[in-house]
VOGU-3710 file (C-alpha; in Angstrom, 3 decimals, decimal comma):
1> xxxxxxxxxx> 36,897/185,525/-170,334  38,000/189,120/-168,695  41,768/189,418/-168,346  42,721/186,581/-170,630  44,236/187,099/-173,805  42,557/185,010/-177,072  45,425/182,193/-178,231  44,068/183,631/-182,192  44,784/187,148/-181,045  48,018/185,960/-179,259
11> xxxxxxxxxx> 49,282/184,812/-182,135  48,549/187,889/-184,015  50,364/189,946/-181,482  53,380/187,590/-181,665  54,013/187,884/-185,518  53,225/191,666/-185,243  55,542/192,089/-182,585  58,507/189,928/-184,070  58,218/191,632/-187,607  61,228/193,349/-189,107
21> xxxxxxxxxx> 62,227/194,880/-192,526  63,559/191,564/-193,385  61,965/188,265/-193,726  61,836/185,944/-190,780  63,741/182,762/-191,212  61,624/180,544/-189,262  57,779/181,250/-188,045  55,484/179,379/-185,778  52,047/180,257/-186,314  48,954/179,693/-183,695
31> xxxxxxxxxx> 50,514/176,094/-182,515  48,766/173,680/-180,839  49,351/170,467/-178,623  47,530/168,124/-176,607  49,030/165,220/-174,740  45,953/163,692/-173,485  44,572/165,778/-170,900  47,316/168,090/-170,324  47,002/171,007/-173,152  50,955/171,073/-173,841
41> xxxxxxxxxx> 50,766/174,234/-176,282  48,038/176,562/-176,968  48,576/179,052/-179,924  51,459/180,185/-179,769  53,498/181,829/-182,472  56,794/183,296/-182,638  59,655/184,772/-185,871  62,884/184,420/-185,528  65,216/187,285/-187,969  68,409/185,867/-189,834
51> xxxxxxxxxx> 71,301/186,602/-187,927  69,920/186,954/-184,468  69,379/184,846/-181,324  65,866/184,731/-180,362  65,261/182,866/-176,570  62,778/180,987/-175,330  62,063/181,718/-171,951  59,377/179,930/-169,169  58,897/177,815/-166,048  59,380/173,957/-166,748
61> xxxxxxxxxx> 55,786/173,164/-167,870  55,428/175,925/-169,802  55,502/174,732/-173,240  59,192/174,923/-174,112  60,459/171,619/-175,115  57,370/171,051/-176,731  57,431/173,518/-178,902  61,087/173,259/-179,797  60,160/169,258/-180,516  57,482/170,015/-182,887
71> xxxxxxxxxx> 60,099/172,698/-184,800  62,594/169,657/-184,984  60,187/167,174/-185,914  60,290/164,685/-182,411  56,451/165,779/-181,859  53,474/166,883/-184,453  51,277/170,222/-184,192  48,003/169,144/-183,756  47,380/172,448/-185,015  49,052/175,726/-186,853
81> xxxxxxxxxx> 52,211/175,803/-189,383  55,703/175,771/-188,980  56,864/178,271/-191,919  61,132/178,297/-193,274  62,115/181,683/-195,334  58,446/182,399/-196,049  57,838/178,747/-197,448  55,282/177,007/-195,100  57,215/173,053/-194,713  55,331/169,982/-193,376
91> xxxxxxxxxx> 57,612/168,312/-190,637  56,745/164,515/-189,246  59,809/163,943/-188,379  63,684/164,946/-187,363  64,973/163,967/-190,501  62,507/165,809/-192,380  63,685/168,905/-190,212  66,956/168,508/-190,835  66,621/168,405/-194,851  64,075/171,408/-194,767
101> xxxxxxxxxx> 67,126/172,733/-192,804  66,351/173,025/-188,798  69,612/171,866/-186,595  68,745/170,866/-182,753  71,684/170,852/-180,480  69,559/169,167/-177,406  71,471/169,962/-173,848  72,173/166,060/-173,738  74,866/164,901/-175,792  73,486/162,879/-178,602
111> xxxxxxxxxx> 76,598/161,102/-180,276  78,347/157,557/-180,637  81,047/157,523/-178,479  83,245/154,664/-180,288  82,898/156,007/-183,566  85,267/158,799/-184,941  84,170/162,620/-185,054  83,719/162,515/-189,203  81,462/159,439/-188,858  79,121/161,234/-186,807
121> xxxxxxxxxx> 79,088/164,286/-188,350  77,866/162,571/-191,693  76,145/159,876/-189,918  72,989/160,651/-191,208  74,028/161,925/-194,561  75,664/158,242/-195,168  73,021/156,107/-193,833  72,742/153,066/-196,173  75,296/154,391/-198,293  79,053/153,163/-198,884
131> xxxxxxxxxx> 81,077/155,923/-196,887  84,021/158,226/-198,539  86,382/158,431/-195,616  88,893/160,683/-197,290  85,513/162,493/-198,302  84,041/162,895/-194,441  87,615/163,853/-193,422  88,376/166,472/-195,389  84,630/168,101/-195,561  84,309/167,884/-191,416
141> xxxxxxxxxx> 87,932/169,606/-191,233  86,757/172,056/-193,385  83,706/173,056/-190,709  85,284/173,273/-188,334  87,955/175,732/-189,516  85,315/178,088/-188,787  85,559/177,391/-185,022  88,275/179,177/-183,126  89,839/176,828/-180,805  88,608/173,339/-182,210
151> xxxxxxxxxx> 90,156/173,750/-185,431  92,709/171,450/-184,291  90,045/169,008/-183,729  91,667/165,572/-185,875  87,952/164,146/-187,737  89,535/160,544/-187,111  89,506/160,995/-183,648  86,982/159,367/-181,853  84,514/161,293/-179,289  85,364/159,533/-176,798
161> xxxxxxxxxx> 88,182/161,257/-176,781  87,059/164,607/-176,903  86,122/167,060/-173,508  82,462/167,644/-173,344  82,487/170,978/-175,139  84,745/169,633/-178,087  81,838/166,896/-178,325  79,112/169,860/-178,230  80,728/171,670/-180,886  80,540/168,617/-182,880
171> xxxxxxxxxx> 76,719/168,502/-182,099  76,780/172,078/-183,569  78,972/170,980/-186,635  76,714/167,784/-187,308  73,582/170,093/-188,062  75,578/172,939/-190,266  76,583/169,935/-192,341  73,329/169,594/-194,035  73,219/173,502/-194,712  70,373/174,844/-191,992
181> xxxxxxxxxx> 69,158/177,823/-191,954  68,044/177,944/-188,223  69,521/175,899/-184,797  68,170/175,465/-181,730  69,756/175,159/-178,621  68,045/173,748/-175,874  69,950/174,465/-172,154  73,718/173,735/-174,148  75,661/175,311/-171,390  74,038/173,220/-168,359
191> xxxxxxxxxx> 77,138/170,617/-168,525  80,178/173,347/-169,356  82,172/175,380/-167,471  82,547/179,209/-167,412  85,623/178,689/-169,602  84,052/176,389/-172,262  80,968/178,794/-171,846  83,001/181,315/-173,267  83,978/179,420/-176,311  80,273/178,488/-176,911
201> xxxxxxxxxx> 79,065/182,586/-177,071  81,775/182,914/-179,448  80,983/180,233/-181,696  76,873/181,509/-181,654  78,278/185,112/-182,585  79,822/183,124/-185,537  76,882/181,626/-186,611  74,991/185,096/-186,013  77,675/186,479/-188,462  76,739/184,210/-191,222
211> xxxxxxxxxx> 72,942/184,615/-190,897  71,575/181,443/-189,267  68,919/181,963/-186,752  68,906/180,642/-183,256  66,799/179,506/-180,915  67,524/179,382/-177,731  66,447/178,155/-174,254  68,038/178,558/-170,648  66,843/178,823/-167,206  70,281/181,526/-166,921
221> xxxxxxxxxx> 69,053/185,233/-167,400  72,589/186,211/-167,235  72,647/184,063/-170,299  69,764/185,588/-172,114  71,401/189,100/-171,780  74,522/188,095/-172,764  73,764/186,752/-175,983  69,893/187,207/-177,005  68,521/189,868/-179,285  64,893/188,837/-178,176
231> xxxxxxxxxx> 62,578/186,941/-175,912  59,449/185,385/-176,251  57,933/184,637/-172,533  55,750/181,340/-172,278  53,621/180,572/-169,642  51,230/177,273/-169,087  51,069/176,583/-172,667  50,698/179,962/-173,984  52,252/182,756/-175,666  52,937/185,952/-172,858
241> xxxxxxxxxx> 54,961/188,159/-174,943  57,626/188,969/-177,194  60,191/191,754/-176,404  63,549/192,752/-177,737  65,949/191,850/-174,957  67,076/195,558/-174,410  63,478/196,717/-173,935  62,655/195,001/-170,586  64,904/194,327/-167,450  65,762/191,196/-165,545
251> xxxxxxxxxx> 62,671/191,528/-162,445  60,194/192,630/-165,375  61,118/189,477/-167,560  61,245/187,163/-164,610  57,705/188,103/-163,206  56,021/187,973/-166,899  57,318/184,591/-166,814  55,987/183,614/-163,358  53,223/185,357/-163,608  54,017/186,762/-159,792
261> xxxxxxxxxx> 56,525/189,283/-158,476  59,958/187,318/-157,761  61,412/190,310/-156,280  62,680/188,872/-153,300  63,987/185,495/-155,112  66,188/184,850/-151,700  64,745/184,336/-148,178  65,753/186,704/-145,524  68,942/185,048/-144,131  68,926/183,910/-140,303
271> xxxxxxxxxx> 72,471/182,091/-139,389  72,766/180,006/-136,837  74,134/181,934/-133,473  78,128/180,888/-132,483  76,431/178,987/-129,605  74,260/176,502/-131,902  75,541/173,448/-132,084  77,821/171,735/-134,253  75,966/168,718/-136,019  78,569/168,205/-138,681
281> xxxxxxxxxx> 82,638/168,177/-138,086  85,011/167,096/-140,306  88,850/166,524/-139,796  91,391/166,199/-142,277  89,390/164,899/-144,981  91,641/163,148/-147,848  91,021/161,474/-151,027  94,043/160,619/-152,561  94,929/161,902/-155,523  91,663/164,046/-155,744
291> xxxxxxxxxx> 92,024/166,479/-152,477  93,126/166,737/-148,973  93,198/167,921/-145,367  89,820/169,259/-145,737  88,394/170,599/-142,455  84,831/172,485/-141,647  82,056/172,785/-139,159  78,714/172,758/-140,040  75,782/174,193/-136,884  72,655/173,305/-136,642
301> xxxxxxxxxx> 69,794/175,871/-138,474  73,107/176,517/-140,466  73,638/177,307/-144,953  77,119/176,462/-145,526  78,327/176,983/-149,208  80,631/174,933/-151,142  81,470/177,150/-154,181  84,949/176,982/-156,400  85,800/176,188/-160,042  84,310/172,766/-161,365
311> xxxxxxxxxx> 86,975/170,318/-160,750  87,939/172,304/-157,767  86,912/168,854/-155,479  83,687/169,974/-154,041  81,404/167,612/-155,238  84,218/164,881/-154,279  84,583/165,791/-150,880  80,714/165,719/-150,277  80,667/162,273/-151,498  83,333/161,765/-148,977
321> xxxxxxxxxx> 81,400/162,340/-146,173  78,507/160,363/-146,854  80,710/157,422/-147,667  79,925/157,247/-151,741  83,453/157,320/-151,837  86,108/155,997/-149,248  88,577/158,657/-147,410  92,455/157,918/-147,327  92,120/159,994/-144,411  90,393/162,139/-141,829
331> xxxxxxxxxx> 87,602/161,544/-140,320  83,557/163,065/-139,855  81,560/163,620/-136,872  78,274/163,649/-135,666  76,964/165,255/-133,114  80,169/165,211/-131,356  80,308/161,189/-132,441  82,693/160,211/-135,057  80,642/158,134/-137,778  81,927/155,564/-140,010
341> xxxxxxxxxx> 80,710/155,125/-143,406  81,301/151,813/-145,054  78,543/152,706/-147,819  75,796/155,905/-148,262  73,570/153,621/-146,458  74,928/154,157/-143,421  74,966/157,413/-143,968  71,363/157,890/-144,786  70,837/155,698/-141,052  72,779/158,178/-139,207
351> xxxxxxxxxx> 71,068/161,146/-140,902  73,181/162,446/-143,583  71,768/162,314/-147,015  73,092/163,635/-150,341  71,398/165,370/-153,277  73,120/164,563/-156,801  73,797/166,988/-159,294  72,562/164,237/-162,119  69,337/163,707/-161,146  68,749/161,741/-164,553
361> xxxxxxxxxx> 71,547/159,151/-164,067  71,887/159,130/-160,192  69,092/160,599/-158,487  65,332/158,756/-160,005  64,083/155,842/-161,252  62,515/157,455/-164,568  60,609/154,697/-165,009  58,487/154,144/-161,392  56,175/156,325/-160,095  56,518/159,521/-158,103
371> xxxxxxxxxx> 55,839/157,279/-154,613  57,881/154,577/-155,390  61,217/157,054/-155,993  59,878/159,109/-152,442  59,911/155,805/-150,239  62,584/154,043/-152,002  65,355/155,496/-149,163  63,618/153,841/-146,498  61,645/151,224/-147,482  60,898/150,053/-143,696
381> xxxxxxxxxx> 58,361/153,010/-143,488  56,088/151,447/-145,971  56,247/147,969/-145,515  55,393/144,933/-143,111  56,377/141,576/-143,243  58,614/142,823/-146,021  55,667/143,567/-148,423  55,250/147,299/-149,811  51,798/148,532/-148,987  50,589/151,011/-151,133
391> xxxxxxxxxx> 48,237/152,574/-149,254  51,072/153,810/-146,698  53,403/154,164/-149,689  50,947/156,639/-151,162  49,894/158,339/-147,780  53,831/158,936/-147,253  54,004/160,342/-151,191  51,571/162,541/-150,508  52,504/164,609/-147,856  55,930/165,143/-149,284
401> xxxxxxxxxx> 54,131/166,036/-152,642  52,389/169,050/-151,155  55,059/169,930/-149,157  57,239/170,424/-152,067  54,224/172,243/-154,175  54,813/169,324/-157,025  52,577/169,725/-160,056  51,295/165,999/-160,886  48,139/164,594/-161,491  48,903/161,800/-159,600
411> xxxxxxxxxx> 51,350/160,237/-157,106  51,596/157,091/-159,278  52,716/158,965/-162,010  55,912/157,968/-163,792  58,651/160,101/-162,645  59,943/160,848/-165,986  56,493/162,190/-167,125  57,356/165,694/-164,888  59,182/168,469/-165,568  62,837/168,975/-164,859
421> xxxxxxxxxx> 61,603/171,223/-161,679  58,886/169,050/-160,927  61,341/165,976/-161,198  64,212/167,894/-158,397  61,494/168,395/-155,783  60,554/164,830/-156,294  64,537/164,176/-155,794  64,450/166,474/-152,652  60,616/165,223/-151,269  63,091/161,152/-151,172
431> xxxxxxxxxx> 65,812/162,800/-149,310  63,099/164,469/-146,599  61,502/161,562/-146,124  64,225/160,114/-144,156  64,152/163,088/-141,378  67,694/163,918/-142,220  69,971/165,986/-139,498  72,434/166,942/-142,228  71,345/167,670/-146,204  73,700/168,032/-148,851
441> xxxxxxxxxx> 72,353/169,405/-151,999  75,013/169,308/-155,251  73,994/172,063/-157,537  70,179/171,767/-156,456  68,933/174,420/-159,127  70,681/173,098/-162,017  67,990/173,143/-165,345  64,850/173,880/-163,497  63,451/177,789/-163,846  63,568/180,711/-161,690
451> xxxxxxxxxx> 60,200/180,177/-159,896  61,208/176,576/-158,712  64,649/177,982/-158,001  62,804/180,365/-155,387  60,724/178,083/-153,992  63,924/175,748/-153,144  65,996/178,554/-151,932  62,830/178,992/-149,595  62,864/175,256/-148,805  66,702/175,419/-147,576
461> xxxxxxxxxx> 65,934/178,464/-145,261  62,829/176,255/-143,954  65,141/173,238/-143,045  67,579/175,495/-141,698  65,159/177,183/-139,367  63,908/173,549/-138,327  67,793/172,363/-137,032  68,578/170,790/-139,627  72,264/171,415/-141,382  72,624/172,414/-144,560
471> xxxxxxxxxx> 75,468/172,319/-147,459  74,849/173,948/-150,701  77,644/173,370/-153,758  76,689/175,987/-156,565  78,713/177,257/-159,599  76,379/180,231/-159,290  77,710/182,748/-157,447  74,728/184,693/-156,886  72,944/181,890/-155,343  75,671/181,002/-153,278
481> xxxxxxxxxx> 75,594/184,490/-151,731  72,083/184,875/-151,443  71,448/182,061/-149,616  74,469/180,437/-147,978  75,412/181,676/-144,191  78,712/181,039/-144,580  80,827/180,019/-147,699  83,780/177,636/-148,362  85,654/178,056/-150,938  87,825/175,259/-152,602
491> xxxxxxxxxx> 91,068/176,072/-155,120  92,374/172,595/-156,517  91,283/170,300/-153,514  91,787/172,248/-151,022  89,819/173,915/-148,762  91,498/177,472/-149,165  88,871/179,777/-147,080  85,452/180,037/-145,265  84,336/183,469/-145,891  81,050/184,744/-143,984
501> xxxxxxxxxx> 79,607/187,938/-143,074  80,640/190,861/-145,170  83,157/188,392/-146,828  80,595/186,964/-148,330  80,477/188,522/-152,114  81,398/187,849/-155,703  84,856/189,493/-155,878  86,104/187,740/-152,088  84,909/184,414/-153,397  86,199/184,559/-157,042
511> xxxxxxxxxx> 89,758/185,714/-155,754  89,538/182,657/-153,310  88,829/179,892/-156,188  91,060/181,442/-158,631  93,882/182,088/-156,732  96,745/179,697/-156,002  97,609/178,896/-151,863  100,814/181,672/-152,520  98,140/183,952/-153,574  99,482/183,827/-157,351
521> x> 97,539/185,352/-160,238
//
C-alpha cells in the first residue's frame, strides 16, 4: 500500500534506529496483538540502553499499555520476542517478569494498605514461605537508603500511613528488590504534586546512575524533556518512530504522534463582553476548616480558571457549589436567584453539573455500557412509566457519542473497555446531556493525550460560545492560560486574586498561589 510503512520493515527501522555501542537491556522485536477484532499492536519493536530513560509516547489507543502489559507479563504476544541483555526470555506471566527481572510501577497504586511497608516489599518473595521479620526489616531499610528523602521511611510502618509518593517509592523499591534490570513506569506522576514530582526525577536519575533501564509513559511533554533520553512515537497499533529526545522538538513530536498538525492546540479565545450576564454568583463561600469567604462571578459564554497549589481548596470549593459538600457559609446564585443545594441533585435540576477529577472512582460505572453511564443523570429522558427504553436510551447515546468524536464500536459497549480519553468524553457526553447552564470540569485533561486534550479545549470554547458558563480547575498552567478568560487563583483556601487580560501568565499566577495574603516569600 503507497505511503504506509511495512510492520517487518518497521521493526527493522526501530532496532536500527535504537542501536548503540552497548548492548540494549531490553528489546521488543516485531510484536503483535489482537484482542478480537481490534488489532491492539502491530509490529512494533523498540531497545532500550542501560542507564537511560526511553518514553513511550501516543494517543490513548495507540498501543501503549498493551505493549507495556505484554513486557510485564499481564498480556501474551501473539507474535514477536521480548529479548533481556541479549537473552531472548519467554514471559506468561508478571511473576515470570519479575524473576527474568522487569519491575512495573503502574500509575495506580498497587499495595496492601494494612500491612507494613517490609511486608509488601517482600510480599512476593515470601509467598508460602515462613517470613524473617528482622530479615525484611533490615534488607527494605537498606533500599531505601538509596532514596534521598525516604530514607527515614520506618519498614514497620504501615502504608497506610505513608503520603502517596512515600507509597510510590515503595512501588519502586518492591521491584528493585528482586534485582531488575529494567522498570517501567506507566503515567507515575498523574497523582503527585510538583513537589513530590521533584523527588520522583531524582530518584529515576538514581536508578539511571546505576544502569537500570526505564520505560516510561506520560501524556506530559514537559515530562518527556525533562527526563527522557529517547522516544519511540506509537500510533494505532504501530511503530512511527524512534528519535533521541534532543533531535526533534515539542510541535514535531506532538504531530508524529497525532498524525495531524496540533499547532494551534488552544482555540482562539472570545470572553464574554462586561455586559453578558452573570449566570453564576457566589458570596462568601465557607467550609469550615477547609476555606473561606470565597467570592466570584462567573458570565455567560464565559472560561473562568481555578488554578493554585493542590490542597490550595479548589476542588473543595467547587464541590461547594454544587452541594457535594455542605457550606458553613455564604451562599450561590443563579441567574440572579439564590439556589439551595441540599444534595448534587439539585444541582444537576437547576443546571449546574460537576466533572470529577477521578473519573475511575467517581465519575463511570466501569462496568455498564457507554449509554447507560450517558443517561444515567437524567433518567426521565429515557424512560416511561418508569421503565428504561433502550431504543431512546441509545438514540440519546448516540448523538452525544458523535458529538464528542468517541472511538467505540458500539454504544453498548462496556465503559471500561475505552481508552482513558475515550472514557473522559464519555464522562463529559453524561454531563451534556442534562443541558447544563453552568459546567464545572476538575482537571478535565488529566491522563488522556494531547490530541483528546485539543479536542476538549475546543469543546469548552464551543460551550462557551453557546451561553453556557464555564469553570476549569487545572494544575497545568499552560492550559489554564490558554484557555481560561479569566483566572482565579487560590493560596490556602482563599481566594487571593482573579487575574485576566494581560495578567493572565505563568509568573502573575505562580506568585499568586505561592505567595502568602502579606505577600511573604
Amino acid at each position: 500500500m503507497t505511503g504506509r510503512r511495512r510492520p517487518a520493515e518497521s521493526a527493522a527501522s526501530a532496532i536500527d534506529q535504537g542501536k548503540k555501542m552497548t548492548q540494549a537491556i531490553l528489546e521488543v522485536r516485531n510484536i503483535r496483538k489482537r484482542f478480537f477484532a481490534t488489532q491492539a499492536l502491530d509490529g512494533v519493536s523498540l531497545s532500550v540502553q542501560p542507564g537511560t530513560v526511553h518514553a513511550v509516547i501516543g494517543e490513548n489507543g495507540a498501543g501503549k499499555s498493551t505493549l507495556m502489559n505484554i513486557i510485564g507479563g499481564v498480556h501474551r504476544a501473539d507474535e514477536g520476542e521480548v529479548l533481556l541483555e541479549g537473552r531472548k526470555i519467554d514471559i506468561q506471566t508478571p511473576h515470570d517478569a519479575k524473576l527474568a527481572g522487569i519491575g512495573f510501577v503502574h500509575q495506580e497504586i498497587a499495595l496492601c494498605q494494612h500491612i507494613s511497608v517490609a511486608e509488601n516489599v517482600f510480599m512476593s518473595a515470601n509467598a508460602g514461605m515462613l517470613i524473617d521479620f528482622k530479615d525484611i526489616y533490615s534488607e527494605t531499610k537498606k533500599l531505601l537508603a538509596d532514596f534521598e528523602g525516604h530514607s527515614h521511611i520506618d519498614p514497620r510502618q504501615t502504608v497506610r500511613e505513608l503520603s502517596i509518593s512515600q507509597q510510590q517509592v515503595i512501588e519502586i523499591v518492591k521491584a528493585l528488590s528482586s534485582k531488575c534490570k529494567v522498570i517501567i513506569f506507566d503515567e507515575p506522576t498523574a497523582a503527585l504534586t510538583e513537589a513530590e514530582t521533584e523527588v520522583l526525577f531524582r530518584i529515576i536519575g538514581t536508578l539511571k546512575a546505576k544502569g537500570l533501564g526505564i520505560l516510561y509513559i506520560s501524556h506530559r511533554m514537559a515530562e518527556i524533556y525533562r527526563i527522557a533520553d529517547e522516544v519511540t512515537i506509537l500510533r494505532d497499533g504501530q511503530w512511527i518512530d524512534t528519535k533521541d529526545v534532543s533531535a526533534i522538538d515539542q510541535v514535531a513530536l506532538v504531530n508524529r504522534m497525532v498524525g495531524r498538525d496540533l499547532r494551534e492546540i488552544y482555540p482562539e479565545k472570545n470572553p464574554a463582553s462586561a455586559s453578558a450576564p452573570v449566570t453564576l454568583e457566589v458570596r462568601g463561600l465557607s467550609l469550615e476548616g477547609v476555606f473561606s469567604d470565597v467570592s466570584f462571578s462567573l458570565r455567560a459564554g464565559e472560561i473562568l480558571g481555578f488554578a493554585g497549589l493542590v490542597g490550595s481548596g479548589r476542588t473543595d470549593v467547587a464541590r461547594t457549589i454544587c452541594g457535594l459538600y455542605g457550606k458553613s457559609a455564604g451562599s450561590v446564585w443563579l441567574n440572579g436567584e439564590e439556589a439551595v443545594f441540599r444534595n448534587y441533585r439539585e444541582s444537576i435540576k437547576k443546571g449546574i453539573v460537576y466533572l470529577t477529577e477521578n473519573r475511575a472512582l467517581e465519575g463511570l460505572f466501569l462496568e455498564l455500557g457507554v449509554a447507560q453511564n450517558i443517561s444515567v443523570m437524567d433518567l426521565d429522558k429515557v424512560a416511561r412509566m418508569s421503565l428504561i427504553r433502550s431504543r431512546d436510551e441509545r438514540a440519546l447515546a448516540s448523538r452525544y457519542v458523535e458529538r464528542m468524536q468517541i472511538k467505540l464500536a458500539d454504544v453498548s459497549q462496556k465503559a471500561n473497555s475505552l481508552s482513558g480519553g475515550n472514557q473522559q468524553k464519555v464522562l463529559i457526553a453524561k454531563l451534556l446531556s442534562v443541558s447544563p447552564k453552568v459546567v464545572i470540569m476538575d482537571e478535565p485533561t488529566r491522563g488522556i493525550d494531547i490530541g483528546a486534550k485539543a479536542q476538549i479545549y475546543h469543546l469548552l470554547r464551543r460551550l462557551a460560545s453557546e451561553g453556557i458558563g464555564v469553570i476549569m480547575i487545572s494544575s497545568e498552567l499552560p492550559e489554564v492560560i490558554g484557555v481560561c478568560d479569566r483566572v482565579a487563583v487560590m493560596f490556602e483556601g482563599s481566594l487571593c486574586a482573579v487575574l485576566e487580560g494581560g495578567d493572565v501568565n505563568e509568573q502573575s499566577i505562580i506568585q499568586k498561589a505561592c505567595l502568602s495574603e502579606q505577600g511573604e516569600a
